[in-house]
Structure formats: C-alpha cells, structure tokens
RODO-2510 file (C-alpha; in nm, 4 decimals, decimal comma):
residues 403
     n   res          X          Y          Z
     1     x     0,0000     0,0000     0,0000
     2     x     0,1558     0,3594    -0,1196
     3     x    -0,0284     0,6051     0,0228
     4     x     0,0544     0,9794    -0,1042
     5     x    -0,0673     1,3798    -0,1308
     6     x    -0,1031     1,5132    -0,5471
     7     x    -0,1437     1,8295    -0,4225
     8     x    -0,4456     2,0773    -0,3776
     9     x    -0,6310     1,8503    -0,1145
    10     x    -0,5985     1,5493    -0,3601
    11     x    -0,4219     1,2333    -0,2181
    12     x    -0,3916     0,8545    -0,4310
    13     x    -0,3591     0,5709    -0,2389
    14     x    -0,1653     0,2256    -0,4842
    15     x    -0,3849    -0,0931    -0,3045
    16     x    -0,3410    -0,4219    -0,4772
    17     x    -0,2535    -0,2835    -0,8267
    18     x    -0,5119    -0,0336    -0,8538
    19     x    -0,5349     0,3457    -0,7447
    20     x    -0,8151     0,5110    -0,5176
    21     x    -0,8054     0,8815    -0,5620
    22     x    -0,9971     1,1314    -0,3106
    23     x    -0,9918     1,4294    -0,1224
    24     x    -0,8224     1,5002     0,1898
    25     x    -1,0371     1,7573     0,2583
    26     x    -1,3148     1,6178     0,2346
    27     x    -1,5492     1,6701     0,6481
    28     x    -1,7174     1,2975     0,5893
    29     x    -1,5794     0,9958     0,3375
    30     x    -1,7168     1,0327     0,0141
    31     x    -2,0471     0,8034    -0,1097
    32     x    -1,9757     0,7750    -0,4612
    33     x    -1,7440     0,5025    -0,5995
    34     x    -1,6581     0,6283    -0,9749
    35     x    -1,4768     0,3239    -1,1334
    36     x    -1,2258     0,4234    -1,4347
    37     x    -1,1135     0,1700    -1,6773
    38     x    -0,8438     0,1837    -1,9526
    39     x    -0,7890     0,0675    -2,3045
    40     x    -0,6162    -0,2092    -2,4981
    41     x    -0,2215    -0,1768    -2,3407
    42     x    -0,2705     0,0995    -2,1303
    43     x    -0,2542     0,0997    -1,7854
    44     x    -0,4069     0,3120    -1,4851
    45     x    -0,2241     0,6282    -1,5373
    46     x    -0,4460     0,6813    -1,8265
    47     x    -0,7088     0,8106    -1,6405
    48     x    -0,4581     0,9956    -1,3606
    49     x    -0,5665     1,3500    -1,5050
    50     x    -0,9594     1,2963    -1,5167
    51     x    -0,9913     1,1398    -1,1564
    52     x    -0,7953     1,4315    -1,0330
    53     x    -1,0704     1,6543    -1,1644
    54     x    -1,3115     1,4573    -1,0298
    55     x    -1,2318     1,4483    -0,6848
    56     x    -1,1266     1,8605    -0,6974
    57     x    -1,4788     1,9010    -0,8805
    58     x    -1,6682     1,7269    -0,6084
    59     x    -1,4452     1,6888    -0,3061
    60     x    -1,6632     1,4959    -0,0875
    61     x    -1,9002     1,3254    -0,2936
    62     x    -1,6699     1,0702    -0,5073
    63     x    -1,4275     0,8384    -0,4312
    64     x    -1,2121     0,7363    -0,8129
    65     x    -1,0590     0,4040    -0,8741
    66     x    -0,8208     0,3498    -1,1536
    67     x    -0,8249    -0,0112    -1,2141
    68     x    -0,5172    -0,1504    -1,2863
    69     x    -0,5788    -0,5535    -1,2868
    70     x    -0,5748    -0,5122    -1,6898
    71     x    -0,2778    -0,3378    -1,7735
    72     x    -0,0437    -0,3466    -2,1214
    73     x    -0,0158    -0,6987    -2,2203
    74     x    -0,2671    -0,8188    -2,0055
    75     x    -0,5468    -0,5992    -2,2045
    76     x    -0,4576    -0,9007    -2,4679
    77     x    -0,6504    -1,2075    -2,2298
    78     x    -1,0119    -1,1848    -2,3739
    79     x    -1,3027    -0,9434    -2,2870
    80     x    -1,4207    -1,2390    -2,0729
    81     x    -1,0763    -1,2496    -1,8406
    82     x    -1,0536    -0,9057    -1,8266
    83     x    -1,4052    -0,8568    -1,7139
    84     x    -1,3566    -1,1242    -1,4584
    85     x    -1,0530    -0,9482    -1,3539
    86     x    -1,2400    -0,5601    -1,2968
    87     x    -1,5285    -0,7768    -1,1192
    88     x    -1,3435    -0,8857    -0,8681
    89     x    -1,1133    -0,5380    -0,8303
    90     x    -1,4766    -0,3573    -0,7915
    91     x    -1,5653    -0,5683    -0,5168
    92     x    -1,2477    -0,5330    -0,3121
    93     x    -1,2551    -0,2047    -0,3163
    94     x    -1,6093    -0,2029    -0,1835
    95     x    -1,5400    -0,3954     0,0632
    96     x    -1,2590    -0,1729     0,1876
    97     x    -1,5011     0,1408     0,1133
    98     x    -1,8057     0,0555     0,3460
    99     x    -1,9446     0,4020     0,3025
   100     x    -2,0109     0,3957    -0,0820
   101     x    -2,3625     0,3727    -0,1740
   102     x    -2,3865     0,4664    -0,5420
   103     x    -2,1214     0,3422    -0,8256
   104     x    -2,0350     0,4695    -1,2223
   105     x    -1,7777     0,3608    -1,4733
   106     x    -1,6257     0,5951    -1,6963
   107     x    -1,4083     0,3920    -1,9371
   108     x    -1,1499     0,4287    -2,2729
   109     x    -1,1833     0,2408    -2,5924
   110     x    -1,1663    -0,1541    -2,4948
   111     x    -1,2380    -0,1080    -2,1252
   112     x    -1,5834     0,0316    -2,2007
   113     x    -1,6272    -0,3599    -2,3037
   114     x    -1,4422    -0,4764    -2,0367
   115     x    -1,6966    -0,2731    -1,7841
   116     x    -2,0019    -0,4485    -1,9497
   117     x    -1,8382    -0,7427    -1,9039
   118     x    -1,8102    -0,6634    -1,5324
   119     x    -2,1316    -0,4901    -1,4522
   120     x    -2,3258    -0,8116    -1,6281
   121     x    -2,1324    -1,0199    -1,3515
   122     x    -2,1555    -0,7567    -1,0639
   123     x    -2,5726    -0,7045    -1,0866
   124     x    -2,7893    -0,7986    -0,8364
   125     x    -3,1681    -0,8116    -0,9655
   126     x    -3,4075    -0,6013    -0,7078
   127     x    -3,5618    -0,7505    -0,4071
   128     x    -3,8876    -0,9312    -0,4885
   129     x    -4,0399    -0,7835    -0,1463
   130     x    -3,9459    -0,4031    -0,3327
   131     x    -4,1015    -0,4777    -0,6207
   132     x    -4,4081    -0,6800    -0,4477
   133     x    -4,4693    -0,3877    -0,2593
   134     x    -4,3810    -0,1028    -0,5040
   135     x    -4,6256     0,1787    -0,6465
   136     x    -4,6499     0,1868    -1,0160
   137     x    -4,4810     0,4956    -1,0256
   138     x    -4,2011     0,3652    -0,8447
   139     x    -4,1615     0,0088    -0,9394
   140     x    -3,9746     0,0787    -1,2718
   141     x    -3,6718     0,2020    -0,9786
   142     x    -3,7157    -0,0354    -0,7679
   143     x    -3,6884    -0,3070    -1,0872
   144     x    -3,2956    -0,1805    -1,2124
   145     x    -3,1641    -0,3921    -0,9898
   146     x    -2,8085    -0,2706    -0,8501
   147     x    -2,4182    -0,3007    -0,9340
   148     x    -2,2640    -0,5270    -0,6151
   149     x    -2,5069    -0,3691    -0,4359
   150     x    -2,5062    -0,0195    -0,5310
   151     x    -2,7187     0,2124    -0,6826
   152     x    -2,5754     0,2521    -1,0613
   153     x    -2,5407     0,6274    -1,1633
   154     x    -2,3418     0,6937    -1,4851
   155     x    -2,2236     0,4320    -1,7224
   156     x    -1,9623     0,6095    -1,9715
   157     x    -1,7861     0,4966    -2,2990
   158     x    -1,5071     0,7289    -2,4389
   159     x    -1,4080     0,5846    -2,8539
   160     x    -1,5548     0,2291    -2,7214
   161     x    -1,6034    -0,0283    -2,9878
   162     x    -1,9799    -0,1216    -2,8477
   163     x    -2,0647    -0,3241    -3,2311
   164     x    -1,6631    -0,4804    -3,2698
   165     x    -1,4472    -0,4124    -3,5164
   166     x    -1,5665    -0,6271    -3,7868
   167     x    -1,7427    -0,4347    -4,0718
   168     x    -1,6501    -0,1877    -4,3181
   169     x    -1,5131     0,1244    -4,1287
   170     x    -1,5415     0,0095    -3,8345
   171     x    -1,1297     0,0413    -3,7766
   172     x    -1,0778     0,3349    -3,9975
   173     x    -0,7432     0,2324    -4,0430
   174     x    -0,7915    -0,0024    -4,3029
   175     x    -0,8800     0,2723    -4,5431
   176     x    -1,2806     0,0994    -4,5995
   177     x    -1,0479    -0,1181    -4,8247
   178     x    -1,2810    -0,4826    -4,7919
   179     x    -0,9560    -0,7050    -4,8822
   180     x    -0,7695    -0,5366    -4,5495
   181     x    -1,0596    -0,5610    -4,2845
   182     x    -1,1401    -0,8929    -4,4302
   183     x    -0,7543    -1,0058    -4,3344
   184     x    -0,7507    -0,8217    -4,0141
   185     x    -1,0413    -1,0623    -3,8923
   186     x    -0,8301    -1,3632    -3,9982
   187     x    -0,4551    -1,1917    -3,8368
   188     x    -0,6256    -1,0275    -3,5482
   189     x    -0,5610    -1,3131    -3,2901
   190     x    -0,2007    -1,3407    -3,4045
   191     x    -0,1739    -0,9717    -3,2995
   192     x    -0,4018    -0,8926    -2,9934
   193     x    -0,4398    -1,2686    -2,8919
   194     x    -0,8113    -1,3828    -2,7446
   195     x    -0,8856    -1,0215    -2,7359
   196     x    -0,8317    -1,0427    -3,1010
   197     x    -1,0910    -1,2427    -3,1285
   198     x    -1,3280    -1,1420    -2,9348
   199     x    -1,3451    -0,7661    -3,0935
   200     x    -1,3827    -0,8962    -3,4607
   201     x    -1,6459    -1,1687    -3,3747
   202     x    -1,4689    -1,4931    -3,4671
   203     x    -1,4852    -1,6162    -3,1127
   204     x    -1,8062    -1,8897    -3,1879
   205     x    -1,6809    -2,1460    -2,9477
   206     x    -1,8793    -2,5164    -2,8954
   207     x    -2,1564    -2,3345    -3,0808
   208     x    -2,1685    -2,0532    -2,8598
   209     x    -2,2202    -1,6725    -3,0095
   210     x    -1,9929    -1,4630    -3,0573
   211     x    -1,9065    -1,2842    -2,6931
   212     x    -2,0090    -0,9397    -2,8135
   213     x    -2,3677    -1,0813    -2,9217
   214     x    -2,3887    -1,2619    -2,5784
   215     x    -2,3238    -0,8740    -2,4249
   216     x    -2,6542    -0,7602    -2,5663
   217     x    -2,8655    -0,9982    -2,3640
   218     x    -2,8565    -1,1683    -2,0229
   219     x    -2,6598    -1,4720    -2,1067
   220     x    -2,6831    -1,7521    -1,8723
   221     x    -2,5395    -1,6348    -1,5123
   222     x    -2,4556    -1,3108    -1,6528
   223     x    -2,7291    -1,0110    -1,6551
   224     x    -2,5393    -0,7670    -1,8957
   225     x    -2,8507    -0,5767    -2,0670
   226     x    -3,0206    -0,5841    -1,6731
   227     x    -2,7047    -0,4093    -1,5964
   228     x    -2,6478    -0,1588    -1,7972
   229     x    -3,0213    -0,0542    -1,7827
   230     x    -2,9796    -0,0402    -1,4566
   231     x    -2,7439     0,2501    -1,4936
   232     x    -2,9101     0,5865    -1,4682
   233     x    -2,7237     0,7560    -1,7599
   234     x    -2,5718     0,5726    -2,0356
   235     x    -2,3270     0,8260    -2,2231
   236     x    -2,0974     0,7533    -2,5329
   237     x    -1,8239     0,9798    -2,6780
   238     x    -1,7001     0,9220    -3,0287
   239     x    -1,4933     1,0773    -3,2696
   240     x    -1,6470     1,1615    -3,6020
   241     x    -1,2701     1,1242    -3,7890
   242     x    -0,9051     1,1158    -3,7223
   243     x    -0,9557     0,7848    -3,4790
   244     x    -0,7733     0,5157    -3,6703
   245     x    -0,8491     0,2860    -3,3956
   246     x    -1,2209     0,2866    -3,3202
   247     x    -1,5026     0,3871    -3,6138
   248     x    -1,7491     0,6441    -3,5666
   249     x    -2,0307     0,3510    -3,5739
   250     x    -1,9498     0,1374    -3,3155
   251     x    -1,8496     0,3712    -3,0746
   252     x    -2,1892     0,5903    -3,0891
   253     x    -2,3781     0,2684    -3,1535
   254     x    -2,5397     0,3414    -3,5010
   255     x    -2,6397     0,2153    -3,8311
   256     x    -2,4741     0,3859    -4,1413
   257     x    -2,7950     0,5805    -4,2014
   258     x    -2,8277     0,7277    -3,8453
   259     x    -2,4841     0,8678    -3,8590
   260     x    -2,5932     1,2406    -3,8161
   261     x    -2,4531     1,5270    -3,9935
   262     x    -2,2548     1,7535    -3,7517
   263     x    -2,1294     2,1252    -3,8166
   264     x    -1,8069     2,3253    -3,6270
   265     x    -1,9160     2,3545    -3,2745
   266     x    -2,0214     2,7076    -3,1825
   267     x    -1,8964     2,6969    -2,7989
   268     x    -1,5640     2,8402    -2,7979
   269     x    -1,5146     2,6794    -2,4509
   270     x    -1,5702     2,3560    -2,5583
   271     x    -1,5415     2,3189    -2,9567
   272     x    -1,4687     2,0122    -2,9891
   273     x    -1,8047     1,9061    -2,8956
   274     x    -1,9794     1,8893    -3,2705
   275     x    -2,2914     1,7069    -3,2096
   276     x    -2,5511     1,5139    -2,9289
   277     x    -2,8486     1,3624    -2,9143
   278     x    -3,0984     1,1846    -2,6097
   279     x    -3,1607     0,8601    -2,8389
   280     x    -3,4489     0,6927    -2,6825
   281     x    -3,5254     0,3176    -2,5877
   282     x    -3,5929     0,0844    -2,9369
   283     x    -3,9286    -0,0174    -2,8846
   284     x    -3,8645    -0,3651    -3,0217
   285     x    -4,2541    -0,3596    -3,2001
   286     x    -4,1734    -0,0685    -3,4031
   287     x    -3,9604    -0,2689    -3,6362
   288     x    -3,6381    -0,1394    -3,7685
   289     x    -3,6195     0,0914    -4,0118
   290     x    -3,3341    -0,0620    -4,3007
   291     x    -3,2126     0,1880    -4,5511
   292     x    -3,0779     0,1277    -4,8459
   293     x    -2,7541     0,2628    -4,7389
   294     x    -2,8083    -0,0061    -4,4268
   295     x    -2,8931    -0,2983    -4,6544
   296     x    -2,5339    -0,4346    -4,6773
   297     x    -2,4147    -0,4339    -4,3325
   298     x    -2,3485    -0,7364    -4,1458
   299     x    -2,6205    -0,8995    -3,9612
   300     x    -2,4573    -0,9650    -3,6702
   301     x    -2,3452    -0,6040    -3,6167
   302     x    -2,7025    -0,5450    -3,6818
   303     x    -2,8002    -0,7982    -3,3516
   304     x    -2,5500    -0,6168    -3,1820
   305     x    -2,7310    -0,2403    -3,2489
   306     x    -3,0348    -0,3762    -3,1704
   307     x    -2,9280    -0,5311    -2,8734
   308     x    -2,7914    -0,2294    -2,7358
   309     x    -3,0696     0,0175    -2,8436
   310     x    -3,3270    -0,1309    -2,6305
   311     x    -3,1878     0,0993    -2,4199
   312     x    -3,1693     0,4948    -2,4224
   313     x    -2,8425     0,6467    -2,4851
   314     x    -2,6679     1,0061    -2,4595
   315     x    -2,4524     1,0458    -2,7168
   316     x    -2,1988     1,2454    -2,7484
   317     x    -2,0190     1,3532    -3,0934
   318     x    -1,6614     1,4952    -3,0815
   319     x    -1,4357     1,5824    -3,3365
   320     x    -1,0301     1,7566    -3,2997
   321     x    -1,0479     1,8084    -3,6856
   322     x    -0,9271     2,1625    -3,6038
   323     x    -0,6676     2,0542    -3,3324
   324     x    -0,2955     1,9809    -3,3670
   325     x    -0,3728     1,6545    -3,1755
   326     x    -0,6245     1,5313    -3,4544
   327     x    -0,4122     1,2421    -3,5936
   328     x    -0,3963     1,1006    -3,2220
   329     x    -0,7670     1,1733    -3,1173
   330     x    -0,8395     0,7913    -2,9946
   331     x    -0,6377     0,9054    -2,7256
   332     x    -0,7137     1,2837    -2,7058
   333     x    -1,0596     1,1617    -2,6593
   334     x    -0,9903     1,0586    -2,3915
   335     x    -0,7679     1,3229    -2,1715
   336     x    -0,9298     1,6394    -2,3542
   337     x    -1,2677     1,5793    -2,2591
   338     x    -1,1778     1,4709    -1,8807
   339     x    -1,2146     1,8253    -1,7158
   340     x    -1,5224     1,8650    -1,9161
   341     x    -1,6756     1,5226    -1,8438
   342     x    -1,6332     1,6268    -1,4609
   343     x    -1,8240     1,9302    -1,5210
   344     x    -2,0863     1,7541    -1,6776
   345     x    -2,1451     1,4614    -1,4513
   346     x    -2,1089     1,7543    -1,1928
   347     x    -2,3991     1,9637    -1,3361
   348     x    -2,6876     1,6463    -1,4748
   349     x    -2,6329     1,4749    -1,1436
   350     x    -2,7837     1,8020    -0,9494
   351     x    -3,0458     1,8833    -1,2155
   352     x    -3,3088     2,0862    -0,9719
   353     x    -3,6862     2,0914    -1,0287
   354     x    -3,8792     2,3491    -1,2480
   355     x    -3,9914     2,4616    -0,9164
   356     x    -3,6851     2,4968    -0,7871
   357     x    -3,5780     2,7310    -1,1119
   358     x    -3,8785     2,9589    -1,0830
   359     x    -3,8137     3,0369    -0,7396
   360     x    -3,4197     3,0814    -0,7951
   361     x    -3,5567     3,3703    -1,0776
   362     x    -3,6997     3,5809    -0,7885
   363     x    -3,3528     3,6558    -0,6445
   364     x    -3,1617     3,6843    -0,9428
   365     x    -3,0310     4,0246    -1,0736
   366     x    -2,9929     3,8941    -1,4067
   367     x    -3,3712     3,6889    -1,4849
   368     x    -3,2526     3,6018    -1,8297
   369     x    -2,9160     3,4481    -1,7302
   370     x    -3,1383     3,2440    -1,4674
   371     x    -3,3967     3,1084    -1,7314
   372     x    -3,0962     3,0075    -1,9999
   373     x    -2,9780     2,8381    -1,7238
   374     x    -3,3172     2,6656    -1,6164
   375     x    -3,3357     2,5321    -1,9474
   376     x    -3,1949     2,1671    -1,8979
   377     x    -3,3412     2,0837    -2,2233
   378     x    -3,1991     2,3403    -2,4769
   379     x    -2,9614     2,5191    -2,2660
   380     x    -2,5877     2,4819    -2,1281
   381     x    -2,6249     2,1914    -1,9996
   382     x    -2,8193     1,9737    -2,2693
   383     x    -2,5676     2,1742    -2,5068
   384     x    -2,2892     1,9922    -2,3283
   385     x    -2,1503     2,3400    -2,2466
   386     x    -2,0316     2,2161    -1,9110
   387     x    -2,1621     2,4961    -1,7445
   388     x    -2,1854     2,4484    -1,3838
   389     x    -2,4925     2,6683    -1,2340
   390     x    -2,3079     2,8446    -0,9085
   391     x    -2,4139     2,7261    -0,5879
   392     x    -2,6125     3,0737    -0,4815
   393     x    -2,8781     3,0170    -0,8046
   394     x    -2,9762     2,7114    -0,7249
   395     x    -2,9082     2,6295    -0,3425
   396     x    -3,1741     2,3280    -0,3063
   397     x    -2,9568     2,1544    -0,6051
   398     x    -2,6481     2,1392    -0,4110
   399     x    -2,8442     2,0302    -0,0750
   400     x    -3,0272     1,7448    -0,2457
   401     x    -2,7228     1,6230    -0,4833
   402     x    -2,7631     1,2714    -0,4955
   403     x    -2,4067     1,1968    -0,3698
***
C-alpha cells in the first residue's frame, strides 16, 4: 500500500494494483465510488488526469478508482478475463469502502467492453419484497436492480467499440479497403491474442455466439442488458474522424444511415463538442427501419445495435479536426474531454426541479441568465456546455445532490 498527497487537497492511495483517488479535505468519506477503466495496453495512469478533476470538482461526494488488474499486455486475455478481472477489483474495493452507496464507470476504448463485461457479472436483480410492494410509479426504480449492491449512476464509454471491429469502417485504419478488414479478422488473434478475437467476432466457441452478441442480452449467469439498464445515464463519446483505432459507428452505436450530420461547434469553450443527441429506448414492435444505405451491413453487427438500443443512450459527438492533436484523437478523446466530463457529470447529477428554477428567478439580478440556465433541455447543460450553475442560483440543487 503507497499512500501519497497530489497536491491541492488530492491524495492517491496504490492498493493491490489499482489506485483510489480522493480528497483530503473532504469533512465525511465520500459516497460515490466512480470506477475508471483503460484501453487495450494501457494501464491506470491513463485516467490519472480525469480522476484528479473529479475528486477537486466534487471533493466529498466521489471516491475514483483506476483499475489496474488489466494493464499493457494483459489488455490481450479476452473481454471475458478481463471482465472477470475488474469484477473482482470492484468488489475489493467495496469492501474496503463501506461508506459507498452509489457506483459509475467511466471507461477508454476496450475497457468500455471490459466494464459491461463486469457490470453483467456484478448485478444484483431487485428484491422481490421491493417490487411486491412497489407503487407503479415507483416500481420501474425499484426493478434496475443494482451493481454489487449499489445504486448505478453513470455508465460512460469514451471511442468504445460497443458493435466490434468487424465491418466496413469500423477500424478506420484499413482505409474501408474490404480485402484489409477482411484479413484483419483472420490476423487479429495473431496480434491482440483472445482479445483479437473477441473484438472482430470470430470467437463462436462449442456453438456458442460470438461474446459481443452474448453482451446484448442476459446470457446464462450473466445479466449484462439488466445491468447496464440499470445505470441511470448511459453516455458515449465518439470521434467523427481522425480515430484510426475505433469507427465512428461502433463507438456511438449506429447504423450507417443514423450517422448524423454535424457542423463546427459554436462553444468556444468547448469546440470540440460537434454534435448530441438523447436517443431513446428501441421499442422492439416498431420494427427497424433498413435503408438502403443499411442494406449491406453485417447482420450480426445489426443484432449487436439492436441489442444495445433497447436501451436509451446520450450520445456524445466529438471531433479535434481543427486541433494539432487530430491524428492522435483515440487518445485525445480521452484526456481532452476529462475536465469537461467532470463538469458535466457535476452539473446532470444536481439537475433541480422546475420549481426549484422559478423560485431561484426571484432573487436573481440577471432573470434572463437564470432562465438560460433553467433550461436543462436546450440550454448549457443539454448543449454539453459544461456549465456548472453556481451554488447561490440554485441552493436546493447542491443540498439534495444525490451523492
């Protein structure tokens, strides 16, 4: 055990390979477990800068934990190993955190996979007495079940590969050239191993789907749709070009035709943010609208879109077209948008009432600030402008943050 100060009330403590990051000066231990998960070869210091700016953002509310059981060459074991791996890292560090009652995962490129993996294993479905005794208003609450027995907040993907890397575009690397991607399904395990495998769907074992189709149901002992509808917020963030890595696609979890058309951002705070969008819970009755430009896709990415859209999504579109950093953005993805992810998980946790707004306009000098900032559903906040309302505007927010 390492235990040491980063400076400005921030201290990291090193506990069985992973890294528990919190405040110092924080009155009462923090109730929020935020679980941070890195890519393919990377390791925990991925995610040192972002769980920093968490804990200075909200000094007593969240405890972060950089995992670190599935680091550099052991990224390589298989979605399955690695999940098994986080699964058992999340519980440990429950255990040794008795006061947590609420949990998230914010995770980079092949750990968002990895978490799914994990959650689906971690879930506990609600207590039958809850739900026995529930209102019907209520009862849809009481029925998400909980992560290891946590409430489940925020579930979020930074350039995740969600649909694989099979398909045409989906690792922009190969240039949409068919004759590459087709030979990067047969190399891939000769390269990244079981991993390999499992990311461009040629793991069918004994009969078995592949594991990424499994992901999109509850599969045998494993309840990974339960748990990821059990999470509050589901959020993507995916780069609309310049990430050789990870395809527009599959990260945001679309079909070719719902690819949207984005513009230059227009916040000069935050312009790398080009495009988002609440997508709403596939009714499975409606049936799916194919489009032409749709008809030739693979089926079984098509399984996997469907699988994953029975659920509603935020989703975030970001692009560094204009930025130095472009050519790297599967990575700049992931440490430009930390402060800004803070900010935002900050703000959408604390959302106040209507009422609440109407009655913060009475004391305000400036009404028309107040009501562009009462507007959760065009305004800063839904623009993912990151802008943090100040504690004096709304002070019921602040006292009822759901910590």
């Amino acid at each position: 055990m390492d235990c040491k100060p980063e400076g400005d009330g921030v201290c990291s403590e090193s506990i069985n390979g992973g890294r528990d990051v919190w405040s110092s000066d924080s009155a009462s231990p923090a109730c929020h477990l935020v679980v941070m998960v890195n890519g393919i070869l990377g390791s925990a210091t991925d995610w040192k800068f972002a769980a920093e700016q968490f804990v200075r953002m909200l000094p007593d509310k969240v405890i972060v934990h950089c995992s670190e059981r599935n680091v550099f060459k052991l990224t390589l074991d298989g979605v399955d190993v690695m999940g098994e791996r986080l699964a058992d890292e999340v519980v440990e560090v429950i255990k040794r955190k008795p006061d947590v009652r609420k949990i998230s995962f914010v995770a980079h490129s092949l750990g968002g996979l990895v978490a799914r993996y994990a959650i689906g294993r971690l879930y506990r479905h609600p207590r039958r007495e809850n739900a026995e005794h529930a209102s019907t208003d209520v009862c849809a609450e009481h029925l998400r079940g909980t992560i290891c027995g946590l409430e489940a907040m925020n579930f979020i993907t930074f350039a995740t590969p969600h649909l694989g890397s099979r398909g045409n575009e989906q690792v922009p690397l190969f240039l949409g050239v068919t004759a590459f991607e087709k030979a990067a399904c047969s190399i891939s395990h000769w390269i990244f191993r079981r991993t390999g495998r499992h990311l461009f769907l040629t793991d069918s074992e004994e009969g078995k789907p592949p594991l990424l189709r499994c992901m999109v149901d509850d599969y045998g002992e494993y309840n990974f749709i339960s748990a990821l509808r059990a999470f509050k917020r589901r959020v993507t963030y995916s780069n609309v070009g310049y990430d050789y890595i990870v395809g527009w696609r599959t990260s945001s979890i679309r079909r070719n035709s719902e690819l949207p058309k984005w513009e230059d951002s227009l916040s000069e705070k935050y312009p790398h943010i080009v495009h988002e969008e609440h997508s709403k819970a596939y009714d499975g009755e409606q049936g799916i609208p194919i489009t032409a430009e749709d008809k030739g896709s693979d089926m079984l990415e098509e399984e996997l879109v469907t699988g994953l859209t029975c659920l509603s999504w935020e989703k975030v579109d970001v692009s560094f077209h204009s930025s130095r950093q472009r050519f790297a953005a599967h990575s700049v993805i992931q440490v430009s948008l930390s402060l800004s992810l803070s900010l935002v998980c900050a703000a959408e946790m604390m959302v106040p009432k209507v009422e609440s707004c109407i009655e913060a306009w009475k004391g305000c000098d400036d009404e028309a600030k107040c009501k562009e900032l009462c507007d959760f559903s065009h305004g800063p906040l839904a623009k993912g402008f990151c802008y943090t309302p100040p504690a004096g505007l709304f002070p019921e927010c602040y006292c009822d943050y759901p910590c």
